[in-house]
C-alpha positions in Angstrom: 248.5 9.3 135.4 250.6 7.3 137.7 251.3 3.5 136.5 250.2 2.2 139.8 247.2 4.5 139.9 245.9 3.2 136.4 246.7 -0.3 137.4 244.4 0.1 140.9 241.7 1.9 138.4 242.2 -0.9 135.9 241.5 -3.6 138.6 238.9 -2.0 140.3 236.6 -1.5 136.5 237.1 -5.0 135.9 235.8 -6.3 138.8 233.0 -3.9 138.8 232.1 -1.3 135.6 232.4 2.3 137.8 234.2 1.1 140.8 237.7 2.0 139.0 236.6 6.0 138.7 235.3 5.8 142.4 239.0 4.3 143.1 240.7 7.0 141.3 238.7 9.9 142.6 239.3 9.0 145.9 242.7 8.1 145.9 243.2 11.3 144.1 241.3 13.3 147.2 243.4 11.6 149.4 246.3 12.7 147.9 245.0 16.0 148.7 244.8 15.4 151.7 248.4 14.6 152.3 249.6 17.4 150.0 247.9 19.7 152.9 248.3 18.6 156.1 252.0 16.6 155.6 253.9 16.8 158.0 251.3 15.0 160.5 251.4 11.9 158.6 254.0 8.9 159.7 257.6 8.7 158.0 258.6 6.0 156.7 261.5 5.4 154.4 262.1 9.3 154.7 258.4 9.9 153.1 255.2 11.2 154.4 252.9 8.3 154.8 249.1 7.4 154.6 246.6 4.6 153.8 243.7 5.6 151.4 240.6 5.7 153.5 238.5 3.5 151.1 240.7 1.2 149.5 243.8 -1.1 150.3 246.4 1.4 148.8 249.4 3.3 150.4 250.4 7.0 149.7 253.8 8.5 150.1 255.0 11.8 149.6 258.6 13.5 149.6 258.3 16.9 151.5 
């Protein structure tokens, strides 16, 4: 797993037991999400850019 992933899962748990899996399976379904439809996602930095739906967290991918 991804540093920053575990510390947003980390966080999440310790400020409430269960929110850190909720974190991690939907940062992990947005990912997804920008594995299949890149390319319609903003650039920035020369990487494919999104915000996670549910939490404060940014997602960038190289394609």
């Amino acid at each position: 797993m991804a540093f920053d992933l575990q510390q947003g899962k980390d966080f999440y748990e310790a400020n409430q037991e269960g929110i850190g899996d909720y974190f991690f399976d939907s940062v992990i379904a947005d990912i997804e999400s920008l594995r299949l439809y890149a390319g319609i996602h903003s650039k920035q930095f020369g990487l494919y850019r999104m915000l996670a739906k549910r939490f404060p967290f940014a997602i960038s991918r190289y394609f």
